[in-house]
C-alpha positions in Angstrom: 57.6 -63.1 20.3 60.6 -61.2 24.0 59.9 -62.6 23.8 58.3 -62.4 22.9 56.2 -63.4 20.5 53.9 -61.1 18.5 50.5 -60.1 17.5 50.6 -59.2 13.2 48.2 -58.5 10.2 50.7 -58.6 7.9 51.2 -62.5 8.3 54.6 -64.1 8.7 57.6 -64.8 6.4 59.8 -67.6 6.5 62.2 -65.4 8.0 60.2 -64.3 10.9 59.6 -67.9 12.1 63.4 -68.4 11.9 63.7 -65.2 14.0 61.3 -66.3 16.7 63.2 -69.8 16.6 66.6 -68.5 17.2 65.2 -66.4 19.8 63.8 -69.4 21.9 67.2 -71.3 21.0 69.1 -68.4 22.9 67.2 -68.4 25.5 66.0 -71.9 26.7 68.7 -74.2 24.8 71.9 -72.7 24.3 74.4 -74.0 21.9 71.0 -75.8 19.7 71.0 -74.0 15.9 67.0 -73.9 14.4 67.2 -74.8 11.0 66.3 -72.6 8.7 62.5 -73.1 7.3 61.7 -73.4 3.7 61.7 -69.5 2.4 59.2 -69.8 -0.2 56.4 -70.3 2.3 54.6 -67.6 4.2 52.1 -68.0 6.9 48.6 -65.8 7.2 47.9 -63.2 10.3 47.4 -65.2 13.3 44.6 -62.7 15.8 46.7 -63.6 19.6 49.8 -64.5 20.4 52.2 -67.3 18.5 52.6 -70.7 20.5 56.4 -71.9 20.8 56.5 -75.7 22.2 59.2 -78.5 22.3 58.8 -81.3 19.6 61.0 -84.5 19.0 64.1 -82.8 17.6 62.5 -79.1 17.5 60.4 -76.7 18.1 56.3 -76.2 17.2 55.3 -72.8 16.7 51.8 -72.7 16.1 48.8 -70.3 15.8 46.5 -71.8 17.8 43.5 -73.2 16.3 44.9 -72.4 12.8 48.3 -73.2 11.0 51.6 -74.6 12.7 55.2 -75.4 11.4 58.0 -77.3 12.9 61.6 -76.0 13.0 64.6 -79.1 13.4 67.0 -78.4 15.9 70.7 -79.1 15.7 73.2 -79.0 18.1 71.2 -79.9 20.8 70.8 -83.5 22.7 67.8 -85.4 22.7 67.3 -84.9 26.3 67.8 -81.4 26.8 64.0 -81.3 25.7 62.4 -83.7 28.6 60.9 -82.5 31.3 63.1 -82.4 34.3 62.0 -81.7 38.2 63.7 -78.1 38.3 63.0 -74.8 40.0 61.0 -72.4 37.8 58.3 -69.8 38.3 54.9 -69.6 38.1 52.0 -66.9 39.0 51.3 -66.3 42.1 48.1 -65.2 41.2 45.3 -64.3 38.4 47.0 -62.3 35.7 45.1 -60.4 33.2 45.9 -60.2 29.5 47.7 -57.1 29.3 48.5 -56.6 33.1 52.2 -55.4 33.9 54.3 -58.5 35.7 55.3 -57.5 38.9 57.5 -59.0 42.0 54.4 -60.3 44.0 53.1 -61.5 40.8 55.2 -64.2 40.8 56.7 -67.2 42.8 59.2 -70.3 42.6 58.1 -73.5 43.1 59.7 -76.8 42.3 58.1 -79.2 39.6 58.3 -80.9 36.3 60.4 -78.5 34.2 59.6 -77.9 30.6 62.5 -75.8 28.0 59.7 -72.6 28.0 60.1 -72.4 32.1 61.9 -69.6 33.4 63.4 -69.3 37.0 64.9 -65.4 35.9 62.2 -63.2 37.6 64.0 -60.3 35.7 62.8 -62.1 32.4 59.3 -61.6 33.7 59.2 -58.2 35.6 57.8 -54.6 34.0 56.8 -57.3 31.1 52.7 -57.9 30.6 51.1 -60.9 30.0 50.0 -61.6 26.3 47.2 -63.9 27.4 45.5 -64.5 31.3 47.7 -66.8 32.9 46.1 -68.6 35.9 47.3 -68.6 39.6 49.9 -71.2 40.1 50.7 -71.9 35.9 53.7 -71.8 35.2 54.6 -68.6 32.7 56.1 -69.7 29.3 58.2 -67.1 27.3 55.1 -67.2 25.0 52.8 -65.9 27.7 54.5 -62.8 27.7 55.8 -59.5 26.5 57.0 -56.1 26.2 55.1 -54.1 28.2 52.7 -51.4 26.1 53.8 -47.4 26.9 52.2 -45.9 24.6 47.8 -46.0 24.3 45.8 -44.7 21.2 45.8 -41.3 21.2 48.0 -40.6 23.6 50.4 -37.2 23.1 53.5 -38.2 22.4 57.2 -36.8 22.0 58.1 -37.2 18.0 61.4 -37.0 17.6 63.4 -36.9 14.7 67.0 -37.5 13.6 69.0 -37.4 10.2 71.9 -36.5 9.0 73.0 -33.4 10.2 69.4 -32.9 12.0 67.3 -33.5 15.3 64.0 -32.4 15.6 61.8 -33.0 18.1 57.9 -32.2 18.1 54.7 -33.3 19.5 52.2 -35.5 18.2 49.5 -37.8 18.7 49.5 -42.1 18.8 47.9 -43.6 16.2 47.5 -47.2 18.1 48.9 -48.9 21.0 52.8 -49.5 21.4 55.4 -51.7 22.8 58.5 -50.7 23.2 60.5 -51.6 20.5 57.6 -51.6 18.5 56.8 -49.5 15.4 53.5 -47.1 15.5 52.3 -44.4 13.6 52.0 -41.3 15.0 50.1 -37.5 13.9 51.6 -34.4 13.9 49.2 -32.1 14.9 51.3 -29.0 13.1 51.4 -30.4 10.0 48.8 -33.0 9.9 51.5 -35.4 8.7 51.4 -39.1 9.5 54.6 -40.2 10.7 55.2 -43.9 11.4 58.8 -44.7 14.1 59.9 -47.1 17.1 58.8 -46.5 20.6 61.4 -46.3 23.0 61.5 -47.2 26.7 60.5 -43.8 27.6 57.3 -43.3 25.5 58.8 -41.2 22.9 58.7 -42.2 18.9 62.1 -41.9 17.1 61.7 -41.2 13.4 64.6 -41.8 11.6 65.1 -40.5 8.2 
């Protein structure tokens, strides 16, 4: 859901599991293809953040305590999903829901690897934890992502772009952001609701 995986009231499509599916693919099994799930199903809100486990010949993704689905893998041996002894990280110490990953966050240790390890700490740092991960657990893709730069009413940089235009304005956040992400935002001027993607920088691009 980065990973990341993601937090939605909206609930899930068929198309969004096969998006978070491809996204594990690419990072922990390269060269395995998800198969696509059955498009006429859609999946309700989950309220925290999507599971993503290995399964005989797939993947799990599950909202815990709730509903699951299973997506077939193909290109991809058998034993490219069993735990091998492998390097990986794991936290070095307590880390909050919501707490920016840092260097001394984090250390390698040796152990049973699972497909969701990482041993990348750039695929962990400036990220924040979607859940409270204990000291010494190892930190599953699941367990993270994008860091949030932009709070609830925070004043913001609005900016934007057309065709043959580039505004830029300030304005006020609506609800927390992620970069990446897609927020609504007030224009104080105008009293106009505008809704765009947060950047890396904390601004909200409006395209039009």
């Amino acid at each position: 859901m980065m990973f990341l995986l993601v937090l939605t009231f909206a609930g899930f499509t068929a198309g969004d599991i096969d998006m978070l599916a491809r996204d594990w693919a690419a990072r922990s099994a390269p060269g395995a293809v998800p198969v696509p799930v059955d498009a006429r199903v859609t999946y309700p809100p989950c309220g925290t953040t999507l599971d993503i486990d290995t399964v005989a010949g797939g993947l799990r993704i599950a909202c815990p305590d709730s509903w699951h689905v299973n997506v077939r893998l193909t290109g991809v041996r058998e034993k490219a999903t069993v735990p091998q002894d492998a390097r990986h990280l794991v936290a070095a110490r307590a880390i909050a829901r919501g707490e920016t990953i840092g260097a001394a966050d984090i250390e390698a240790v040796r152990g049973r690897w699972h497909p969701t390890y990482t041993d990348d700490a750039a695929v962990l740092i400036g990220r924040q934890a979607a859940r409270t991960i204990r000291p010494g657990q190892p930190i599953r893709f699941h367990m993270i992502e994008a860091a949030t730069v932009v709070r609830r009413r925070d004043p913001v940089d609005i900016v934007a772009s057309g065709p043959g235009f580039h505004v830029s304005m300030g304005g006020t956040a609506r609800q927390d952001g992620q970069a990446g992400g897609r927020i609504d935002v007030v224009n104080p001027s105008s009293g106009r609701t505008l809704t765009g993607a947060v950047t890396e920088t904390g601004e909200i691009s409006v395209r039009r």
